[in-house]
VMD Tcl script that draws the C-alpha trace (Angstrom):
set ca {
  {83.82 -68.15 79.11}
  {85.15 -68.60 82.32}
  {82.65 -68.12 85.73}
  {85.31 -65.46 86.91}
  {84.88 -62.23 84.47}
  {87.05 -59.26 84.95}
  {86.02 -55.38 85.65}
  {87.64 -52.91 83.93}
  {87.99 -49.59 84.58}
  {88.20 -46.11 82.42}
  {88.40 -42.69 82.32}
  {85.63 -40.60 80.63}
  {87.33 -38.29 78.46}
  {84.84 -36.16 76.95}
  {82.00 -35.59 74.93}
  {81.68 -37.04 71.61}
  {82.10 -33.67 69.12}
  {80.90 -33.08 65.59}
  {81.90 -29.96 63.54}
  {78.59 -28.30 65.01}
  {77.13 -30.65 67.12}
  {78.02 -32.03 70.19}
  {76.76 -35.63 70.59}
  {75.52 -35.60 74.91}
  {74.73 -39.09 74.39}
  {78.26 -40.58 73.68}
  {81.30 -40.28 75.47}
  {85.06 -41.20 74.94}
  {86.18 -42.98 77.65}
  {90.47 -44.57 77.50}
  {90.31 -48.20 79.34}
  {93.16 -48.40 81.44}
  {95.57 -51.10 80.61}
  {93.87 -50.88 76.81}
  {96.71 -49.12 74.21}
  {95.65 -50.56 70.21}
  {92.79 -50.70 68.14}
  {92.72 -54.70 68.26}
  {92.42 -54.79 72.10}
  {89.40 -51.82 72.08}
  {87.20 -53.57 69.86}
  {86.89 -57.41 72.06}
  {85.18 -54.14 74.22}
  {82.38 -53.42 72.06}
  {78.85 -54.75 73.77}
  {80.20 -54.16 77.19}
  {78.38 -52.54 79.72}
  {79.62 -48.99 81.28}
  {78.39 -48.00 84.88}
  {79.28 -44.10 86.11}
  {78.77 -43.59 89.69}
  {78.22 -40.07 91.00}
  {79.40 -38.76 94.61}
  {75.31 -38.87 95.47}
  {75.15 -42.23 94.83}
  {73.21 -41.67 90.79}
  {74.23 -44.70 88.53}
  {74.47 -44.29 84.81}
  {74.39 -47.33 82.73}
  {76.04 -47.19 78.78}
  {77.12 -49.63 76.42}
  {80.09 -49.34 74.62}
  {79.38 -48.97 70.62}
  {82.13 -48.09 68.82}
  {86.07 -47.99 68.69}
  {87.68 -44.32 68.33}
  {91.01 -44.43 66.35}
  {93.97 -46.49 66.99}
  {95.23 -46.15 70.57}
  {92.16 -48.20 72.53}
  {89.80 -44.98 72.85}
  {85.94 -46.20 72.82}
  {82.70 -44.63 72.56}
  {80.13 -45.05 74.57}
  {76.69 -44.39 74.79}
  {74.32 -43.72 77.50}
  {71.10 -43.05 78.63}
  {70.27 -40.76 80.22}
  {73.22 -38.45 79.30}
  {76.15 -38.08 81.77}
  {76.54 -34.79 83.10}
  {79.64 -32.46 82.04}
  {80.39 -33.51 86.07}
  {81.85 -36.42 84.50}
  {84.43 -36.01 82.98}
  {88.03 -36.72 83.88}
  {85.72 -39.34 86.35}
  {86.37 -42.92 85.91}
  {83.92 -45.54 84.88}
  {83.30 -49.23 85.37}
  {83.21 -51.03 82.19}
  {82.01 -55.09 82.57}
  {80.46 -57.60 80.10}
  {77.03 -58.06 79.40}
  {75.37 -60.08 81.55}
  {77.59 -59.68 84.80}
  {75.85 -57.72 87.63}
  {77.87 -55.21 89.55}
  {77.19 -55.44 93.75}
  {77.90 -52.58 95.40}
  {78.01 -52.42 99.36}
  {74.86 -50.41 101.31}
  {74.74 -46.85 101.01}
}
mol new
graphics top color blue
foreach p $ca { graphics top sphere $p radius 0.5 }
foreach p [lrange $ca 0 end-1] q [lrange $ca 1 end] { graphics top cylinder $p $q radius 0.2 }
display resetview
């Protein structure tokens, strides 16, 4: 791979639902730029960061692809708050670290 590694960004979409569960864990999150299937899945293994108004990080890894138009799950730990969505995300490979400025 190259020393230069891109940063993506997303938009969390919403909760991950089952017919009577709803899955706090996992999100859906649409990478911008992202449209099929085939581009989604180079994603999986990639490291999500949320960052809250207050300055609270949430890490998650991206697990799974969800249908055919570049959706993704993703899972975190701890949850993300129902805050988040319609937020956007950072979404960078494993083994980059993201530098932010001071608080």
């Amino acid at each position: 791979m190259s020393s230069e590694q891109k940063v993506y960004t997303g938009i969390i979409l919403g909760y991950r639902l089952g017919s009577n569960t709803q899955y706090e864990n996992q999100v859906f999150i649409r990478i911008d730029g992202i449209n099929t299937r085939n581009e989604a899945s180079k994603f999986i293994g990639w490291k999500v960061l949320y960052r809250d108004n207050k300055g609270n990080e949430y890490h998650g890894k991206i697990i799974h692809v969800h249908g055919g138009k570049g959706v993704v799950i993703a899972a975190f730990k701890p949850n993300l708050p129902g805050q988040a969505q319609g937020k956007n995300v950072y979404i960078y490979p494993k083994g980059v670290e993201l530098v932010f400025g001071e608080k």
